[in-house]
C-alpha positions in Angstrom: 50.3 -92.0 36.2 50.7 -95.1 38.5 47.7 -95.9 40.7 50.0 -95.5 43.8 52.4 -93.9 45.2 55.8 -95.9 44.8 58.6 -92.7 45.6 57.7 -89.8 48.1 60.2 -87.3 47.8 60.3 -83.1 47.6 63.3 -81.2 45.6 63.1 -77.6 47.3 64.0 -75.0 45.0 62.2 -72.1 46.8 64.9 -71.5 49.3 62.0 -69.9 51.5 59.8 -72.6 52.3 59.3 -74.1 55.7 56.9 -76.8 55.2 55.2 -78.8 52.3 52.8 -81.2 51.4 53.7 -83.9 49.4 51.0 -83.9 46.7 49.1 -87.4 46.7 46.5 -86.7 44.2 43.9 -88.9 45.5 47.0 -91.7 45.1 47.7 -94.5 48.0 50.8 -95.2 49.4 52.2 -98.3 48.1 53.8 -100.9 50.7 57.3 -100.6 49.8 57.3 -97.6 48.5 60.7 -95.3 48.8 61.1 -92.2 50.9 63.8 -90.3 50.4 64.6 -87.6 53.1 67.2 -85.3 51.5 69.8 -83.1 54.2 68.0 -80.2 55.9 64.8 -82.0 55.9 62.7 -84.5 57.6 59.3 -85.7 56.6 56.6 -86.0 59.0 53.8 -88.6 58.1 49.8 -87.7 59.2 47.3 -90.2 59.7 43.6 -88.3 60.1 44.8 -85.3 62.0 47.1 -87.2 63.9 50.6 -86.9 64.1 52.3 -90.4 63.3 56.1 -91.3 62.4 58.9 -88.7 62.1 62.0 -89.5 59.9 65.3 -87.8 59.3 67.5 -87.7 56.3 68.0 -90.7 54.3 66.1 -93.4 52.1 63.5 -95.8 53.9 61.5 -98.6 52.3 57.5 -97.8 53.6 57.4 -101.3 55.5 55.8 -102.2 58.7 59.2 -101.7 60.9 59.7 -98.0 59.5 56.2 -97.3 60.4 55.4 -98.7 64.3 53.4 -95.5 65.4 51.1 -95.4 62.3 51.1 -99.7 62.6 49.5 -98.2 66.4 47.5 -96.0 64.8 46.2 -98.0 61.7 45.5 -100.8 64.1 47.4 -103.1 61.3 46.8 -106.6 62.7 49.2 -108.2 60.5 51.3 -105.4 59.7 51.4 -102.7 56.5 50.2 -105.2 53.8 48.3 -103.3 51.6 48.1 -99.6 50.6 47.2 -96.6 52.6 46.4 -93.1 52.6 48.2 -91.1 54.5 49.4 -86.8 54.4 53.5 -86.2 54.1 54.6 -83.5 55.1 58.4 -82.4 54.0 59.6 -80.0 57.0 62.9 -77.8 56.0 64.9 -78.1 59.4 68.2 -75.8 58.0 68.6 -72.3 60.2 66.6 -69.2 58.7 68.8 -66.2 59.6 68.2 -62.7 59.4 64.2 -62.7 60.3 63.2 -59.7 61.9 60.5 -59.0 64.8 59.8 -56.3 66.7 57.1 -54.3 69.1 53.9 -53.2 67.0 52.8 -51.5 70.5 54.4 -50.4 73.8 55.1 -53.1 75.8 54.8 -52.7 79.8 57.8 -54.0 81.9 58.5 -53.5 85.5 61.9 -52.1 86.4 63.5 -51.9 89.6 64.8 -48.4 88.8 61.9 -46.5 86.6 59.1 -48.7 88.0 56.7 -50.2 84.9 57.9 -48.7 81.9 56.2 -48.6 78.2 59.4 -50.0 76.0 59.6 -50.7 72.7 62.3 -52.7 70.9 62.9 -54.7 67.7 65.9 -56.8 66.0 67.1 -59.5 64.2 66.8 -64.1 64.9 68.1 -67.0 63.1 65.6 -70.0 63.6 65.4 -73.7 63.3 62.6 -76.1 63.1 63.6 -78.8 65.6 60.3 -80.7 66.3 58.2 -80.8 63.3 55.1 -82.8 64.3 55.1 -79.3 67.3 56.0 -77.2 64.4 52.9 -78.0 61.8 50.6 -78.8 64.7 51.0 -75.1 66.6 52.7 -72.8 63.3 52.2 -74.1 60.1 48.9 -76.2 60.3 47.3 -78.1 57.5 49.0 -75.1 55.2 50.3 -77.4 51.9 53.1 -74.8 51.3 53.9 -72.8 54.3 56.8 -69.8 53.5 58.7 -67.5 55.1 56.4 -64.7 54.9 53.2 -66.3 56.6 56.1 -67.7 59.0 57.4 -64.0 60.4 53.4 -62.7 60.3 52.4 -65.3 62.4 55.8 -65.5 64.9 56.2 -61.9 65.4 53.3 -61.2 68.1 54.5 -64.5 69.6 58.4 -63.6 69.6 57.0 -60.2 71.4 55.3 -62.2 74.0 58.5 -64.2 74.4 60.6 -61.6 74.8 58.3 -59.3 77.3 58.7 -62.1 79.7 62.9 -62.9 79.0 63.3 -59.6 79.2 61.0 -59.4 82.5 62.8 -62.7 83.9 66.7 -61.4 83.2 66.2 -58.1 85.5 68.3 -56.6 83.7 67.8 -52.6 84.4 65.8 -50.5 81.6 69.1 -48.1 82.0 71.6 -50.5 81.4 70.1 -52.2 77.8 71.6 -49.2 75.7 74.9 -50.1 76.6 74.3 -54.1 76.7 72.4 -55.2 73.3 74.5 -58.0 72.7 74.6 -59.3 76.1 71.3 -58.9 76.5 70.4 -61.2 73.1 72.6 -64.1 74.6 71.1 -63.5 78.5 67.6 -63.8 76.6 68.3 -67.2 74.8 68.7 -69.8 77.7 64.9 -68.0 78.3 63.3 -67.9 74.6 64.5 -71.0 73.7 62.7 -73.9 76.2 59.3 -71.9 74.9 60.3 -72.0 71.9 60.5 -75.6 71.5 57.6 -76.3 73.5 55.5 -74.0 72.6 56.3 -74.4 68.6 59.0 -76.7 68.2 61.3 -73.9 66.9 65.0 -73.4 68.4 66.9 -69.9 68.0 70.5 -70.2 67.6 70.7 -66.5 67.7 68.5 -63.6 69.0 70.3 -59.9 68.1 68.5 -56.8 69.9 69.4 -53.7 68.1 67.1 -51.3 69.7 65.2 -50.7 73.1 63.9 -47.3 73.4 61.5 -45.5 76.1 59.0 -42.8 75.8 59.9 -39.2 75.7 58.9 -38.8 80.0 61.4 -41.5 80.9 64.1 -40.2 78.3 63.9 -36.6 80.5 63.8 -38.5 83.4 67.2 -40.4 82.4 68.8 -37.5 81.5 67.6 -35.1 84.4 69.3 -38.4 86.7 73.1 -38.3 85.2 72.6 -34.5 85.4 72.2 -35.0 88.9 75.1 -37.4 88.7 77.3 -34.6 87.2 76.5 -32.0 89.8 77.6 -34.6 92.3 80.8 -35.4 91.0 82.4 -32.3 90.1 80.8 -31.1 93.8 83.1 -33.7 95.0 86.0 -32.3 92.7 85.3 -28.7 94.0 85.9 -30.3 97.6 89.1 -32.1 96.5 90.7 -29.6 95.0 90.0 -27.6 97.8 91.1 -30.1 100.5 94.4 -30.1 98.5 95.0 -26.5 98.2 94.4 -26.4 102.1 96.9 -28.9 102.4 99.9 -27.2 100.4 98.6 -23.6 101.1 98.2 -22.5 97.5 94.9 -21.1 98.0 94.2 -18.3 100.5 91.2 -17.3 101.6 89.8 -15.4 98.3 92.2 -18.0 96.2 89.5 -21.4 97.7 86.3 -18.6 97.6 87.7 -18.1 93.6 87.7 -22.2 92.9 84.0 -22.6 94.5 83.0 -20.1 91.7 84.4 -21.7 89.1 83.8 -25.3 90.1 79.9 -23.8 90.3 79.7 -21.8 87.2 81.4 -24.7 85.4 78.5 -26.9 86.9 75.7 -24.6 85.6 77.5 -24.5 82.7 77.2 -28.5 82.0 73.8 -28.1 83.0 72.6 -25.7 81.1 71.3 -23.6 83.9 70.0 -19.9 83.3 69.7 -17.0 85.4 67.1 -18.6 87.6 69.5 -21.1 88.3 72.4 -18.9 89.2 70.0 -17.4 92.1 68.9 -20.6 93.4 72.8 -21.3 93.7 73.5 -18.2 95.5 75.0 -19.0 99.1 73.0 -18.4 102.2 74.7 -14.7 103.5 77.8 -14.9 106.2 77.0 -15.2 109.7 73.6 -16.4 109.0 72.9 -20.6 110.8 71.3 -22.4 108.6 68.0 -23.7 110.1 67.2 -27.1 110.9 64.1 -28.0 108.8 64.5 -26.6 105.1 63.0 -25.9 101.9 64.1 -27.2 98.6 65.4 -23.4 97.7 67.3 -23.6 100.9 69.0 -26.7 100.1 69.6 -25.4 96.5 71.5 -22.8 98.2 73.5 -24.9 100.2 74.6 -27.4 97.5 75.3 -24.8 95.1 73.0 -26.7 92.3 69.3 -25.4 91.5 66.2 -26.1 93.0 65.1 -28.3 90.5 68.2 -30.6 90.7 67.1 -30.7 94.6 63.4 -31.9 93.8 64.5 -34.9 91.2 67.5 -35.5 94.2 64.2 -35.7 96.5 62.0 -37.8 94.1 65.3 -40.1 93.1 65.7 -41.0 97.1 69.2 -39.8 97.0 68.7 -37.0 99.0 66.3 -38.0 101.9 63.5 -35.7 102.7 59.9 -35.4 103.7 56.7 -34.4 101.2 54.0 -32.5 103.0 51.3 -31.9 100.6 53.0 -30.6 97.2 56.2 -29.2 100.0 59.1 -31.3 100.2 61.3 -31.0 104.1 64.5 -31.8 104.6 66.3 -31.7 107.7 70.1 -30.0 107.9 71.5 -33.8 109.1 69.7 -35.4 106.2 71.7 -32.2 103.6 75.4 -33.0 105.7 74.7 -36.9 105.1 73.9 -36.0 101.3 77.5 -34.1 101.9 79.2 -36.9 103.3 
């Protein structure tokens, strides 16, 4: 074996490997010596800890104008003359796709519908390494042969962290994400990727969310909202087909009392409601007013819908009313604007 190094150079047959150390074997660097930087690689040269000259792909001759920051470093007076000892490290810079991460624990993001929410989520990245001397200093470290596996251990709290804030940053509403994976991946990129590179001199072509899901409370609280939703919109059918049969006179007076029924019972129906809701529902007897302040069984009455629906209406802010104690208030204007 010669006493120095006269070719540095790394074949990578591993197809999983992110950064290696050339072995020196106690060996010096020879001046003149060949580096060969094949594509998808670039090879990173460290002098005592610190981080010196960075080249690309192609084949160098190890002399004093390849090498100006370790000349800085070295304090070479009259350039490299003789040999030197220094670490190589061969960094694989083609993408990584297909690496997975996801949520170990509950993460807590604040959402201007539900308030702070407990998510969790998990997906898919493609990666890069596009600043090695960032990448070995902050991911790989002094590791001689640093892999894929050890790469997704160690990135996968980190990607988390990343994505908490991105995801914090886009404001994009807890009940839309279902609906929006991909857009929210692309939204999320412009975000991950400056902290990316500073932080670990990694870039992410490509960031796939495939699932964002929220404890069982806020599931019930989803659904108990488009229920909500429902009752409102086939309340407003009821009144439309109404309004029309008034207009062309196909309904008399038991024919529109006979479409409220079904419009209702279809409503209960959709909801699921039982017998208790079918009393709440029942309609406040002829020839009695209404009074001004009521109860939420009084405004279930009204609306045709159960009391419960009226309570998440109350809690939701679409119907406006007034808690006293454990009592919720509402007012007969605040039930006609509700109406309206």
């Amino acid at each position: 074996m010669s006493e120095f190094i006269e070719i540095i150079e790394w074949t990578d047959d591993s197809r999983d490997t992110l950064s290696y150390r050339f072995p020196d074997e106690g060996r010096a660097i020879k001046r003149g010596a060949q580096l060969i930087v094949r594509e998808s690689q670039s090879a990173q040269f460290v002098y005592l800890g610190q981080f010196a000259d960075t080249f690309g792909p192609g084949k160098y001759a190890l002399v004093t104008d390849n090498l100006p920051i370790l000349n800085r470093v070295k304090g070479w007076k009259y350039g490299f003359e003789s040999p030197f000892k220094a670490d190589v490290y061969f960094v694989t810079t083609r993408l990584f796709p297909g690496n997975a991460w996801g949520t170990a624990n509950p993460v807590m993001i604040r959402d201007a519908d539900l308030g702070v929410v407990r998510v969790r989520a998990f997906g898919t990245y493609d990666c890069r390494v596009v600043n090695p001397a960032v990448f070995l200093k902050e991911v790989a470290g002094t590791d001689g042969h640093f892999q894929l596996d050890a790469f997704s251990n160690v990135m996968r709290s980190r990607l988390v962290s990343l994505f908490s804030e991105a995801l914090a940053s886009s404001r994009i509403p807890i009940l839309d994400v279902a609906s929006r994976y991909a857009e929210l991946g692309q939204a999320l990129l412009p975000v991950i990727n400056p902290a990316l590179k500073d932080k670990y001199g990694l870039e992410m072509p490509s960031f796939v969310v495939e699932n964002v899901s929220v404890p069982p409370e806020v599931e019930q609280a989803i659904d108990k909202r488009a229920s909500m939703a429902v009752v409102r919109n086939l309340n407003d059918y009821v009144k439309y087909q109404i309004g029309q049969g008034a207009a062309t006179g196909s309904a008399g007076p038991a024919g529109v009392g006979a479409e409220i029924a079904v419009g209702m019972s279809v409503a209960q129906q959709m909801l699921g409601a039982g017998p208790a809701a079918a009393a709440a529902t029942a309609p406040v007897p002829a020839g009695t007013a209404a009074p001004e302040v009521l109860n939420p069984a009084q405004v279930a009455a009204i609306l045709k819908v159960t009391e419960a629906d009226v309570i998440a209406s109350l809690e939701a802010g679409d119907l406006k009313g007034k808690r006293i104690g454990t009592e919720w208030r509402v007012t007969r204007a605040a039930v006609d604007q509700f109406l309206a």
